[in-house]
PADO-246063 format. One record per residue (C-alpha): x negated, y negated, z negated; residue number from 1; residue in one letter. Coordinates in Angstrom, 2 decimals, decimal comma. Each point is the difference from the previous one (the first is absolute). Example, Ala and Ser with C-alpha at 12.3 -4.5 7.8 and 13.67 -1.06 7.14 Angstrom:
REM PADO-246063
+---------+---------+---------+-----+---------+
|       X |       Y |       Z | num | residuo |
+---------+---------+---------+-----+---------+
|  -12,30 |    4,50 |   -7,80 |   1 |       A |
|   -1,37 |   -3,44 |    0,66 |   2 |       S |
+---------+---------+---------+-----+---------+
This chain:
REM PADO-246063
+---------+---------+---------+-----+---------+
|       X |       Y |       Z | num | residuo |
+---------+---------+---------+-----+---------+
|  -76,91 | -169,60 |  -74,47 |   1 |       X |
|   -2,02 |    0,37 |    3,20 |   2 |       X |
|   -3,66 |    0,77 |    0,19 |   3 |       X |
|   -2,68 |    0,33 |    2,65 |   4 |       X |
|   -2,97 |    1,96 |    0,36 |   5 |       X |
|   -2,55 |   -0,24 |    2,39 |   6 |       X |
|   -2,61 |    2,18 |    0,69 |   7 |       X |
|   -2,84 |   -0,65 |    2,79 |   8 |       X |
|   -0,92 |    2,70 |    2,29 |   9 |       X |
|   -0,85 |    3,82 |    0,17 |  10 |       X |
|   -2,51 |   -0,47 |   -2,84 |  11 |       X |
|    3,13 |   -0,45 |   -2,06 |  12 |       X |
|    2,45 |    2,19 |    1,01 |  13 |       X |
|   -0,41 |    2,28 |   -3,06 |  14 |       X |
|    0,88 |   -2,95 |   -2,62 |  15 |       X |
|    2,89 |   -0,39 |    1,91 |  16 |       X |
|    1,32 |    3,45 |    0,48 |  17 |       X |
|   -0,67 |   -0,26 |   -4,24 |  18 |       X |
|    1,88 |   -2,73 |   -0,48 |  19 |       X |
|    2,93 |    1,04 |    2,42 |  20 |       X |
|   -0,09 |    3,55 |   -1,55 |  21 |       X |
|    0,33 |   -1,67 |   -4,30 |  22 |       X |
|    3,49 |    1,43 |   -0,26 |  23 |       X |
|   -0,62 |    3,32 |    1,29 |  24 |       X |
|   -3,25 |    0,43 |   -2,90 |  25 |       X |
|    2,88 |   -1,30 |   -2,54 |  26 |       X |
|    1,89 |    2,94 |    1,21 |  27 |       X |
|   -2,16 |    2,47 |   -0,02 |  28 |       X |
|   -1,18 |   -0,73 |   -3,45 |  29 |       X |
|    3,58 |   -0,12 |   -0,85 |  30 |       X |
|    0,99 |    3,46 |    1,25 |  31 |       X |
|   -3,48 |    1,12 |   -1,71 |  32 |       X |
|    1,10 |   -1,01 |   -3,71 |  33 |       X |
|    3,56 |    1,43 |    0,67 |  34 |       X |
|   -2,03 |    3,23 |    0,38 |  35 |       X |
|   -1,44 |   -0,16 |   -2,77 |  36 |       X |
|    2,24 |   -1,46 |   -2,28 |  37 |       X |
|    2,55 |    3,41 |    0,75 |  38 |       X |
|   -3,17 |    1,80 |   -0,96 |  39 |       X |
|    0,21 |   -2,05 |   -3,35 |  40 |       X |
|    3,56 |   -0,34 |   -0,27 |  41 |       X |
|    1,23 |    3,50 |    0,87 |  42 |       X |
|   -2,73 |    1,82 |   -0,67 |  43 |       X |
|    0,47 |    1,02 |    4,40 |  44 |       X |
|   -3,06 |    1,38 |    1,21 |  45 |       X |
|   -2,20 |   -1,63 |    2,62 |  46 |       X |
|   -2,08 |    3,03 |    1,24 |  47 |       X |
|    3,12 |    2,48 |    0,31 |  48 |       X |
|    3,69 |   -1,04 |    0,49 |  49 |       X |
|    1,33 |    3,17 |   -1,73 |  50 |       X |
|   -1,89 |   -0,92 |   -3,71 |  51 |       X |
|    0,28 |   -1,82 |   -2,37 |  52 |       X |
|   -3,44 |   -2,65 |   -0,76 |  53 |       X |
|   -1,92 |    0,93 |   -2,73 |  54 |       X |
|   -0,90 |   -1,87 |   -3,12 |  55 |       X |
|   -3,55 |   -1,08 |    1,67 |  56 |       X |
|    1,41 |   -0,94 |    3,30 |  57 |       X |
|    2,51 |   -1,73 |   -1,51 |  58 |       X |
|   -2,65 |   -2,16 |   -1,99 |  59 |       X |
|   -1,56 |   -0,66 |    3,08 |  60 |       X |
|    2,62 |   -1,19 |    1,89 |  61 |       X |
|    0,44 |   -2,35 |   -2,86 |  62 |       X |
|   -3,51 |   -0,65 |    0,21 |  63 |       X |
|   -0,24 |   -1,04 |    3,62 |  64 |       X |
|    3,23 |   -2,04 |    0,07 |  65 |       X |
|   -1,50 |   -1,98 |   -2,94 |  66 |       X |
|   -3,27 |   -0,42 |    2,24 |  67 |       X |
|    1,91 |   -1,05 |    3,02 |  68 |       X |
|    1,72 |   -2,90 |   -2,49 |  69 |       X |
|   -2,50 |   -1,35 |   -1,12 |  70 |       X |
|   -2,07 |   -0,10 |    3,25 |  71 |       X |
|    3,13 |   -1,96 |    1,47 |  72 |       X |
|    0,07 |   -2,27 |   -2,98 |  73 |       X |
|   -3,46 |   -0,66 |    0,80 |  74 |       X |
|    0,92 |   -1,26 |    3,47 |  75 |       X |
|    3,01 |   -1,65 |   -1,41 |  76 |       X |
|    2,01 |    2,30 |    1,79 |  77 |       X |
|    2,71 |    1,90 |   -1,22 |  78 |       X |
|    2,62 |    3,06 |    1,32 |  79 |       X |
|    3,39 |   -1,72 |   -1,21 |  80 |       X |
+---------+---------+---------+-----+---------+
């Protein structure tokens, strides 16, 4: 499949350096719910590498990865 985008000028040099840049947000948010799914997972501690997470950061990490699903569900996006 091939597909073109054009963009006109300057004034929209920011929607393109958006659109260019898609794969690098999917990554991010990737790495970002890999964080905190070994929060949720196995119990590993955000804040300090040498604890263990407790019970309320654990919830929140479960919390936030939740949020950040259904925000890309929203958008009909998804991280798989």
């Amino acid at each position: 499949m091939k597909v073109t985008l054009e963009f006109d000028g300057n004034e929209e040099q920011d929607d393109l350096q958006t659109a260019l840049d898609g794969y690098k947000w999917k990554s991010a948010m990737w790495e970002l719910d890999q964080l905190l799914r070994k929060t949720t997972k196995y119990g590993a501690s955000q804040l300090k590498d040498t604890e263990s997470a407790t019970g309320v950061e654990q919830d929140v990490a479960e919390a936030t990865r939740e949020s950040i699903r259904e925000i890309l569900s929203e958008w009909n996006l998804n991280l798989d």
